[in-house]
KEPA-717935 format. One record per residue (C-alpha): x, y, z. Coordinates in Angstrom, 1 decimal. Last residue first. Layout:
residues N
<rec xx="X" yy="Y" zz="Z"/>
...
This chain:
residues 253
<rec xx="-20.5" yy="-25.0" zz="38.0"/>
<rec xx="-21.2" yy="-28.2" zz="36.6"/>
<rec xx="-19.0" yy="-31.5" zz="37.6"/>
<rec xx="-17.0" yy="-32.8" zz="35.9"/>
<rec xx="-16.4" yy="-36.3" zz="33.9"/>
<rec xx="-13.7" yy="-38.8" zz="32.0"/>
<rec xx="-15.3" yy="-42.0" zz="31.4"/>
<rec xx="-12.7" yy="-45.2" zz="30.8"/>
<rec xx="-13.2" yy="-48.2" zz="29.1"/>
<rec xx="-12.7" yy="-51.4" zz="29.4"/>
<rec xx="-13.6" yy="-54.2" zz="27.1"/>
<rec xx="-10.2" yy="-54.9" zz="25.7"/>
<rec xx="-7.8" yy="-52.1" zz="26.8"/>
<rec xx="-8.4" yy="-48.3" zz="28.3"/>
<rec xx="-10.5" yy="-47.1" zz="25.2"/>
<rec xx="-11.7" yy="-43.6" zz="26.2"/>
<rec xx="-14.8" yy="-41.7" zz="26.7"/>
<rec xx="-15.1" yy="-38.1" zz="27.0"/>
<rec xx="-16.3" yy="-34.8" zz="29.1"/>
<rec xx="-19.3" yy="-36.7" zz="30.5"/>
<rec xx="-21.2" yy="-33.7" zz="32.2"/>
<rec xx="-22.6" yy="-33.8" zz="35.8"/>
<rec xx="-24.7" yy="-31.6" zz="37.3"/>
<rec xx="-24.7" yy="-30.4" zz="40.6"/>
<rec xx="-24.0" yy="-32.6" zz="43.8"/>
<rec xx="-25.4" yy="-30.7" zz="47.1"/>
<rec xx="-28.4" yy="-31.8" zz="46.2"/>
<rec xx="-27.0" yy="-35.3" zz="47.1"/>
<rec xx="-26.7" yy="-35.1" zz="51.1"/>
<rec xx="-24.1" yy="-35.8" zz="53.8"/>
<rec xx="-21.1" yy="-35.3" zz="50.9"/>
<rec xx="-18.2" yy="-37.0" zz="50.9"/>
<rec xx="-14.7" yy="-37.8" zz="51.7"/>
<rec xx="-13.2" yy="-41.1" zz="50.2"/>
<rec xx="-12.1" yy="-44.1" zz="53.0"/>
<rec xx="-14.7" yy="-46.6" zz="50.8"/>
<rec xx="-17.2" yy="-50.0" zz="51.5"/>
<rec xx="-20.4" yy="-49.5" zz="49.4"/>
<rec xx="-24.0" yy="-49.2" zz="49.8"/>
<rec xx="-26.0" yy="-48.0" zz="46.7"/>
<rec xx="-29.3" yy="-46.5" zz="45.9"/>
<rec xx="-31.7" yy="-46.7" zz="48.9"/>
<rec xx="-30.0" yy="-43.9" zz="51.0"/>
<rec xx="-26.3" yy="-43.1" zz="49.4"/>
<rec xx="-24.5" yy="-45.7" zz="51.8"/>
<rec xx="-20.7" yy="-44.9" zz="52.7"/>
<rec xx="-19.5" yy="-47.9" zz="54.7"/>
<rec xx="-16.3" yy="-48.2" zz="56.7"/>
<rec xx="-15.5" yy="-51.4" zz="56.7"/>
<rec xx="-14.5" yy="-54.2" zz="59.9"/>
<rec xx="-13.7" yy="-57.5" zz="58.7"/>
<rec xx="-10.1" yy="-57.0" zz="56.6"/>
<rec xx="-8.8" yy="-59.8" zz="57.1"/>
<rec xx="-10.1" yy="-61.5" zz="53.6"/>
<rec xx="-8.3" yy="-58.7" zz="51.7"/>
<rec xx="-10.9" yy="-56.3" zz="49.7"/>
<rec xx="-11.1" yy="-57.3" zz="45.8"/>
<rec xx="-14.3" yy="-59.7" zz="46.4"/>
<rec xx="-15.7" yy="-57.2" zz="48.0"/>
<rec xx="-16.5" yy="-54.8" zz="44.6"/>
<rec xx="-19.6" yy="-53.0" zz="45.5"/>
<rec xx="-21.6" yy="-54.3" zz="42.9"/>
<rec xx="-19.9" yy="-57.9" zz="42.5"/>
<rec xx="-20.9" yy="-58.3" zz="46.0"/>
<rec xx="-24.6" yy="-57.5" zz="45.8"/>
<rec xx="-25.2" yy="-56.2" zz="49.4"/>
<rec xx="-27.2" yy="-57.7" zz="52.7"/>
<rec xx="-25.8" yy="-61.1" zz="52.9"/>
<rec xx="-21.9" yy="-59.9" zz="52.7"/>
<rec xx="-22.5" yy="-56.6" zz="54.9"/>
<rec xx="-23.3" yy="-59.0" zz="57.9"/>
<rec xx="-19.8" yy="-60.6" zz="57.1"/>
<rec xx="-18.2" yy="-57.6" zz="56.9"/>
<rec xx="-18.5" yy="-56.1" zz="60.2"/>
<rec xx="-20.0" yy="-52.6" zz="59.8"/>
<rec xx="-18.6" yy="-49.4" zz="59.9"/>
<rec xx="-20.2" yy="-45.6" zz="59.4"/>
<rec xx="-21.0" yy="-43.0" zz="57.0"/>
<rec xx="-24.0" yy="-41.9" zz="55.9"/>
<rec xx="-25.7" yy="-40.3" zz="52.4"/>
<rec xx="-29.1" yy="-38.7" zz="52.6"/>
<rec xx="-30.9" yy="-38.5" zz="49.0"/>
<rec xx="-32.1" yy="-35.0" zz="47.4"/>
<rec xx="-33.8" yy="-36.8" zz="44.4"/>
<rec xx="-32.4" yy="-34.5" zz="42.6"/>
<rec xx="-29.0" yy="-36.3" zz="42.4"/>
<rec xx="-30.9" yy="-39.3" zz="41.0"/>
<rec xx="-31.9" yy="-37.9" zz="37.9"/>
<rec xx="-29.1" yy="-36.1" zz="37.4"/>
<rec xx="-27.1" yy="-39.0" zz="36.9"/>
<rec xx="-30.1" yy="-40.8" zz="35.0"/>
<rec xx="-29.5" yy="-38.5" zz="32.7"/>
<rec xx="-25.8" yy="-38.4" zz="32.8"/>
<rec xx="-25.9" yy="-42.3" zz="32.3"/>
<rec xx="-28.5" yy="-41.9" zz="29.5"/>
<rec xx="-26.2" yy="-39.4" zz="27.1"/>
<rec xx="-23.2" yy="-41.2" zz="27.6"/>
<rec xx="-25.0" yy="-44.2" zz="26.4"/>
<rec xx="-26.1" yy="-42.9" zz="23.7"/>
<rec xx="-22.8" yy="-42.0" zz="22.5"/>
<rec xx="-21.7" yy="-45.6" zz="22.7"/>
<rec xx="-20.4" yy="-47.1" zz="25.8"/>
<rec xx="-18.3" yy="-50.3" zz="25.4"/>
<rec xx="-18.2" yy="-52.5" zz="28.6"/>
<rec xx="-16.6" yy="-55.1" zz="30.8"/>
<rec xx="-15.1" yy="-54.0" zz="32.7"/>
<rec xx="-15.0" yy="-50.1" zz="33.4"/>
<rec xx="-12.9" yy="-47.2" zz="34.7"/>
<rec xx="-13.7" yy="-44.0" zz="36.7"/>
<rec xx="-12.1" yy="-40.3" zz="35.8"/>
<rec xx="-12.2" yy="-36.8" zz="37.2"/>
<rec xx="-12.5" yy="-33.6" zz="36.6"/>
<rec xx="-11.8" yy="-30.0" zz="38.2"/>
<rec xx="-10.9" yy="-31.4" zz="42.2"/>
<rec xx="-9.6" yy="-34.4" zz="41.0"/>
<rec xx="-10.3" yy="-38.0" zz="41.8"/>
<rec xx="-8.9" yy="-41.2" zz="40.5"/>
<rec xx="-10.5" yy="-44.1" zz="39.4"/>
<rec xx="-10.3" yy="-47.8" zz="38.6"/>
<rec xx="-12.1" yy="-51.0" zz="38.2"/>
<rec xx="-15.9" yy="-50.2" zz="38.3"/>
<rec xx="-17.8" yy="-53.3" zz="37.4"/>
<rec xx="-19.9" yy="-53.3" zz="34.3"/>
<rec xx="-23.6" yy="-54.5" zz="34.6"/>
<rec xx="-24.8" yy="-52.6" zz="32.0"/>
<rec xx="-27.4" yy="-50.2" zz="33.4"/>
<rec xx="-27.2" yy="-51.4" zz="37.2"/>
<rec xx="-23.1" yy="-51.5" zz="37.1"/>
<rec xx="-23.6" yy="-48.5" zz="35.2"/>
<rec xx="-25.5" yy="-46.3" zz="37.6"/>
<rec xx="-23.9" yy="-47.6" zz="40.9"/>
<rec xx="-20.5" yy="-46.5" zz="39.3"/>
<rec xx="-21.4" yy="-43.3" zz="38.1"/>
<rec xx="-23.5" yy="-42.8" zz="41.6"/>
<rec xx="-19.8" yy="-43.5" zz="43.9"/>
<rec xx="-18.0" yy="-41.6" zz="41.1"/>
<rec xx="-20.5" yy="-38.5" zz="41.9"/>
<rec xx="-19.6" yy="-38.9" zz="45.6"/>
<rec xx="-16.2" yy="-38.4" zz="45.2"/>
<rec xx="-16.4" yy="-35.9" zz="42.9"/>
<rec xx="-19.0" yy="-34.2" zz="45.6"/>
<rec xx="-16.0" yy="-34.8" zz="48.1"/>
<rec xx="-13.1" yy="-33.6" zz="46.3"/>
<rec xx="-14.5" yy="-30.4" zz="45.4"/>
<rec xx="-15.2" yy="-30.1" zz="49.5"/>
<rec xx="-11.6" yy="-30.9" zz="50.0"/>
<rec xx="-10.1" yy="-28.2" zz="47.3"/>
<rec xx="-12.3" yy="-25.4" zz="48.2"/>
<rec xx="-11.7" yy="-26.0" zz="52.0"/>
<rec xx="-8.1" yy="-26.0" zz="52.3"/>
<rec xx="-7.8" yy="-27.1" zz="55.6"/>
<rec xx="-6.5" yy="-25.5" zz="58.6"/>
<rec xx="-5.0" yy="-27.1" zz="61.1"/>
<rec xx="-3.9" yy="-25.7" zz="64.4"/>
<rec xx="-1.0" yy="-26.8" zz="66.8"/>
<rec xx="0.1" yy="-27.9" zz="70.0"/>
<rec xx="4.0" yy="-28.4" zz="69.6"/>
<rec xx="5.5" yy="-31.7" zz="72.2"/>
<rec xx="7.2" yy="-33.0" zz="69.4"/>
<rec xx="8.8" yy="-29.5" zz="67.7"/>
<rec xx="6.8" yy="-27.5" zz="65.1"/>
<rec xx="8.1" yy="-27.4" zz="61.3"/>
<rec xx="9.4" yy="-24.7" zz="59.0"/>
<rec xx="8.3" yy="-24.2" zz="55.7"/>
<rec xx="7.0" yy="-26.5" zz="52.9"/>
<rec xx="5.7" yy="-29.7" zz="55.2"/>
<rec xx="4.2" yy="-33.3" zz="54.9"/>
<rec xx="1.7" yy="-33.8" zz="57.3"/>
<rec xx="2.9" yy="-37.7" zz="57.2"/>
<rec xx="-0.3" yy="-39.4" zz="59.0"/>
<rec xx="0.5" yy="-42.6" zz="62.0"/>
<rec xx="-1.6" yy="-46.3" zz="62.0"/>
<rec xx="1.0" yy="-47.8" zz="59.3"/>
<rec xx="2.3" yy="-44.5" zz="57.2"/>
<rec xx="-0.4" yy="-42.8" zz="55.3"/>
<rec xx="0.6" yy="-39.5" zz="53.7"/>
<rec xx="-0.6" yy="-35.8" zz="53.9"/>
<rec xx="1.0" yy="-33.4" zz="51.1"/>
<rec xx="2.1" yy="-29.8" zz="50.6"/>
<rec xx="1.0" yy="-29.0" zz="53.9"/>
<rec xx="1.8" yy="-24.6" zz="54.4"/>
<rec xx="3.7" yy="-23.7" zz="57.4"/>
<rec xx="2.9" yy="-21.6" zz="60.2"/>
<rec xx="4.2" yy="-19.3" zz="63.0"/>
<rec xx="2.4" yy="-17.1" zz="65.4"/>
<rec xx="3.2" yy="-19.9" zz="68.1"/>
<rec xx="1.4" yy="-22.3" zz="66.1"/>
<rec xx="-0.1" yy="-22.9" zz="62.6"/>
<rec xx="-0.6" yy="-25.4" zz="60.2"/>
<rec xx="-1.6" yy="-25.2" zz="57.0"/>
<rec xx="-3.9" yy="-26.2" zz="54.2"/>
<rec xx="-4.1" yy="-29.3" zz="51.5"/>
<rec xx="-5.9" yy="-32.5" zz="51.1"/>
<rec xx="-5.1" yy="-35.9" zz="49.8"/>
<rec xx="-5.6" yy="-36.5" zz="46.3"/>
<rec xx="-8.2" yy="-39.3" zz="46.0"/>
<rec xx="-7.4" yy="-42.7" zz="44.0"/>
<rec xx="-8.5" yy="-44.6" zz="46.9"/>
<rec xx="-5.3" yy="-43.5" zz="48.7"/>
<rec xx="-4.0" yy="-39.7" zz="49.7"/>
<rec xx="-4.3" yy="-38.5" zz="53.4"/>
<rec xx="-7.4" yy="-36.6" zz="54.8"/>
<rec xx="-6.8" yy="-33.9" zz="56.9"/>
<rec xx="-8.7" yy="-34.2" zz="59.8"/>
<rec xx="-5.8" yy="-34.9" zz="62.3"/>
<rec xx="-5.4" yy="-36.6" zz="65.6"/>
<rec xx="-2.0" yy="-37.3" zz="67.4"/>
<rec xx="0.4" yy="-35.6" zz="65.2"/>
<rec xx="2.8" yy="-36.5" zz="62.6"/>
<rec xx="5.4" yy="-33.7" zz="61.3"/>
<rec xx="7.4" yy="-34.0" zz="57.8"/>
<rec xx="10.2" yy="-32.7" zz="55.9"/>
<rec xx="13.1" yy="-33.7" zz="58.1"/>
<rec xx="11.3" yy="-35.2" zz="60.9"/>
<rec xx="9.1" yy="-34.2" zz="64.1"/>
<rec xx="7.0" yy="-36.6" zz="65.4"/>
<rec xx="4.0" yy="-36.2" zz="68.4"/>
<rec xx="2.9" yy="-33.0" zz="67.2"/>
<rec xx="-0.2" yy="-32.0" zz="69.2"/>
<rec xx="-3.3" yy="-31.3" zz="67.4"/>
<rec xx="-6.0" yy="-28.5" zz="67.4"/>
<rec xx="-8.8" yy="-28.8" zz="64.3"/>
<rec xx="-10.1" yy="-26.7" zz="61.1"/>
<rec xx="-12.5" yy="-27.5" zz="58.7"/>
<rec xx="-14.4" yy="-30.3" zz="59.9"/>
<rec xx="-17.1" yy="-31.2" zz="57.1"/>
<rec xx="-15.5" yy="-35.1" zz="56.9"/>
<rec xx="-16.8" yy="-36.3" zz="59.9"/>
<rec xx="-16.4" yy="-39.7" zz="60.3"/>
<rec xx="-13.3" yy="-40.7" zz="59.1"/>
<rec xx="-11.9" yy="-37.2" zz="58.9"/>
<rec xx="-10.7" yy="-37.5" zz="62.7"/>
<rec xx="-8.3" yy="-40.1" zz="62.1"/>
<rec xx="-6.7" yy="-40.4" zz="65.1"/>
<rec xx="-2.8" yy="-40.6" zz="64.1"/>
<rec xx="-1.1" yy="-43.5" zz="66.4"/>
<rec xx="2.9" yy="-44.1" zz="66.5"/>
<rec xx="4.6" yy="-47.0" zz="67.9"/>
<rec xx="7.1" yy="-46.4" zz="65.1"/>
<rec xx="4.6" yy="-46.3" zz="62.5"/>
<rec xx="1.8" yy="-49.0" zz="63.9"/>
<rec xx="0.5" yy="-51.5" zz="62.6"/>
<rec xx="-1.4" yy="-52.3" zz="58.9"/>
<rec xx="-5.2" yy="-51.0" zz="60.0"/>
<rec xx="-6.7" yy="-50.9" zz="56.6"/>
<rec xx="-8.5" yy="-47.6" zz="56.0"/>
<rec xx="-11.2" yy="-47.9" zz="52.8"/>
<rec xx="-11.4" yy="-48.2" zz="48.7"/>
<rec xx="-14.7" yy="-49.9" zz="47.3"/>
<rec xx="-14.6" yy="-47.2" zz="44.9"/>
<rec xx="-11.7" yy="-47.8" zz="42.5"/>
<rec xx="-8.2" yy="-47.4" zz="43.9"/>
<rec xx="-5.6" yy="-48.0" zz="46.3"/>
């Protein structure tokens, strides 16, 4: 899934099998103890992991696992129903296999200020030019959010990294947590966060709220506070179709 509304949907079970998600709500866990409840030809699933799996046009994350002085690096972490794919390059541990995850934590905390800086991009021109975010993807070097409807000039570029910066120095809290949808319905502007696109039975979100800026539902990683953003640079604009149009940005060193 994409653009920044993106979140879990519970879709049943892989197999009977259930992966807590421990990332959900705590995404500065670095490393965590499992147990491998499936073991298959290139991937394991255990009960609880931290790694986050791809969707909402982030990658997914990257480390190892380890156990019995063995490990194997994760190439991948998938979605399947209410189970994770820990998708494997070396050797996997056997069902039963208590194990230790490591993640990659260059990669996952890159991902999560990008993450957090599409959330401000999109709050920015949606307030600025009323354009509604309709796709992104995340990378840890640059990244990319799309708009309807809209033409940016260069001026334009210019003021939404201002007023980018702007607000990232205003050192604002950001939470996560879930709320029932219909109570988020009368407090939000729907347009601006995009619940119209969300499937009418989905009724429980997971919320990431950047204090008294934007509210929005999402499954991303991010930060807890925005001075830990630094600043951003437009690299480019380009012409996706008619009226959308597509800003490529980074993040400064």
């Amino acid at each position: 899934m994409e653009i920044h509304i993106k979140f879990n949907i519970i879709c049943g079970g892989y197999m009977g099998l259930v992966t807590k998600k421990v990332w959900l709500f705590d995404n500065y866990i670095k490393e965590f103890d499992a147990i491998v409840i499936k073991n298959k030809k290139d991937y394991v699933c255990l009960d609880k992991s931290a790694f986050y799996p791809v969707g909402g046009g982030q990658p997914s994350d990257i480390g190892v696992l380890k156990w019995e002085r063995k490990e194997s690096e994760i190439k991948e972490i998938v979605k399947k129903g209410n189970a994770i794919k820990h998708i494997l390059s070396g050797e996997k541990p056997l069902v039963g296999t208590k194990v230790h995850g490591i993640i990659d934590w260059d990669v996952r905390y890159q991902h999560m200020k990008m993450h957090t800086a599409q959330h401000i991009i999109s709050g920015v021109i949606f307030d600025e030019y009323n354009a509604r975010t309709v796709g992104n993807q995340i990378h840890a070097e640059s990244s990319r959010v799309d708009f309807y409807p809209i033409r940016f000039s260069e001026n334009d570029l210019e003021f939404i990294e201002r007023k980018f910066n702007e607000i990232a120095k205003q050192n604002l809290s950001i939470k996560i947590y879930e709320e029932d949808r219909k109570h988020l319905e009368k407090r939000v502007d729907q347009q601006r966060c995009n619940l119209d696109l969300l499937p009418k039975f989905v009724t429980t979100l997971r919320i990431i709220e950047i204090e008294g800026f934007d509210v929005c539902p999402c499954a991303g990683t991010h930060v807890k506070n925005t001075s830990e953003l630094s600043t951003i640079q437009i690299i480019k604009k380009e012409s996706k179709g008619k009226k959308r149009e597509r800003i490529v940005y980074t993040l400064l060193p």
